[in-house]
N, C-alpha and C positions, 0 to 999 in steps of 0.2 A: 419447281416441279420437274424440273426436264431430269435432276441425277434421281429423282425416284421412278421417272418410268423408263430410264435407260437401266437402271437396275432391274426394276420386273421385266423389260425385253430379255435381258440379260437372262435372267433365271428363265424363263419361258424359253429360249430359243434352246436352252440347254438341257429345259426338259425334255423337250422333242428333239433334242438331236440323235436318241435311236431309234426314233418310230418311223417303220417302215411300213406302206400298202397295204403289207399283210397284217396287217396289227390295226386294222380300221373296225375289227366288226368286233375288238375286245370290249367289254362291260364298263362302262367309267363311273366314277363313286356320285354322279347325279340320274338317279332312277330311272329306269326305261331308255339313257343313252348310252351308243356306243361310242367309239373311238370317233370314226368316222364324222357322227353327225355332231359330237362336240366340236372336231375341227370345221365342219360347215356353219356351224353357228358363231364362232370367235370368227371365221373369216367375214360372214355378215357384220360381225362387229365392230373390226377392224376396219373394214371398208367403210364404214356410216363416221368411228371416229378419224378416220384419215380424211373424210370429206369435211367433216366440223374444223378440224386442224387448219387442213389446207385453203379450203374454200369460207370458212365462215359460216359453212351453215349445213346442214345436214334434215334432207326431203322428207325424208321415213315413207321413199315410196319404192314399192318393189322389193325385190330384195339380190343378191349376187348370185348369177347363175351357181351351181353345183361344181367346182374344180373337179376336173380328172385327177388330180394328184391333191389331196387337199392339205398335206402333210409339208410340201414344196410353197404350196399357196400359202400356208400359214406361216409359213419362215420367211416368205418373201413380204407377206404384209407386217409383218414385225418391224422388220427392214425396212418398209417402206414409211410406216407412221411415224419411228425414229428419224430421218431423215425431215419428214414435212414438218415436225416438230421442231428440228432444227431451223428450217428454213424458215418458218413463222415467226422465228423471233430475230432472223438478220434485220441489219438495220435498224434496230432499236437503240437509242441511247443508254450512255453506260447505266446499269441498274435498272433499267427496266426490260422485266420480264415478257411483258407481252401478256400477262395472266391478267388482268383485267379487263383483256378484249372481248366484248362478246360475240357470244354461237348463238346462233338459234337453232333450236333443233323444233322442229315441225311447227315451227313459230317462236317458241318458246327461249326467252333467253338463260344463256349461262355463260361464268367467265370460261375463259379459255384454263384460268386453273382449275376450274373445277371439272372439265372435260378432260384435263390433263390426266389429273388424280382420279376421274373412272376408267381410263385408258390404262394405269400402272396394275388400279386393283383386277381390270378385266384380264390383263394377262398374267398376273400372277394368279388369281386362283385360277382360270386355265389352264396355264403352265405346270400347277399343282396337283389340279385331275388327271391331265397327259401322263405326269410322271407315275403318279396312284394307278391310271391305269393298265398301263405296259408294266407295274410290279416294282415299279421304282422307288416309289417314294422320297423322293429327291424334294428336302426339306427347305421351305421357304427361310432362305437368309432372317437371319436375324433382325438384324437393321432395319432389311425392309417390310419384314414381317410388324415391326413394333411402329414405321411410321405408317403403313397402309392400314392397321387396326385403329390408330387415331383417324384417321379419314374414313374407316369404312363407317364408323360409326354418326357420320354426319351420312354415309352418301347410302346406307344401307339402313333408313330409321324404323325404329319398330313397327310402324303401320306401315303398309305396304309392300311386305316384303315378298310378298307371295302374290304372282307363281314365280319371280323371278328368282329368289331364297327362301329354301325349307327353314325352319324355326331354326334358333341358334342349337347347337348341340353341346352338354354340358361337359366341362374338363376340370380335371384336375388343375388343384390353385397353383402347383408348381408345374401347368403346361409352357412348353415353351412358346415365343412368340407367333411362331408359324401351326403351331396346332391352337394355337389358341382365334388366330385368325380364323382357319378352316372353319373352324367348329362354329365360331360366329355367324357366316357363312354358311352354315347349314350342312356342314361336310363331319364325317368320322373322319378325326384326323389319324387315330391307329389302324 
């Protein structure tokens, strides 16, 4: 799991790599939010999966204060979950991943892969909106758009989806990988 969310880092951090302060109060393609509070909510995110990662386990109490700079914050928690990700798994013997360890999130268990793989899909469709938002549209990789569509579909199932994901949005049968993801996802990928 680790070269699929070093990939969606990858693609996220390069979504935002032109978004400036001033570009917080733009429209982003999830209804009633702006730049701003998408990056405040991936940083709540981020911090809850870099506590699962690192610690084993994740409270779901509180939530991260507000960053001053939430654009800097979010490149550095990128940074940071890659990193804890790494470190989670030294010391393991050869072949094993570490993905069967479990998290608990507010009691609840999961492996460490499948906290991995919402960690990859939460930043790349983040990294997706980011880019959509500031006008970019900077298209989710192929590759990982086709393995994050097999995983979202286990990690995003029909019941449930909402309020977290609007309904899937329909595409064209020759959509590419990365719009076809979106649209799953509840996103207009045009």
């Amino acid at each position: 799991m680790i070269p699929v969310l070093e990939r969606a880092a990858g693609y996220a951090l390069e979504a935002a790599s032109g978004v400036t302060p001033e570009l917080l109060g733009l429209p982003t393609p999830c209804r009633g939010w702006n730049l701003g509070m998408l990056l405040t909510h991936a940083d709540e995110s981020l911090a809850a999966l870099h506590e699962g990662i690192g610690a084993g386990s994740v409270a779901l109490v509180g939530s991260a204060p507000v960053a001053a700079d939430p654009v800097a914050t979010f490149r550095e928690r990128v940074t940071s979950l890659l990193r804890v990700s790494h470190a989670s798994r030294a010391g393991l013997a050869p072949g094993d991943d570490g993905g069967d360890r479990v998290i608990t999130i507010a009691g609840r268990p999961m492996t460490l892969r499948t906290l991995t793989a919402v960690a990859a899909l939460e930043l790349a469709v983040h990294g997706w909106d980011v880019s959509a938002a500031c006008g970019h549209r900077l298209p989710i990789p192929p590759a990982l758009a086709t393995d994050l569509l097999e995983l979202s579909w286990l990690l995003v199932p029909p019941a449930g989806r909402y309020p977290l994901f609007a309904p899937p949005v329909p595409v064209p049968g020759d959509a590419s990988p990365g719009d076809r993801l979106t649209a799953f996802l509840g996103r207009r990928p045009g």
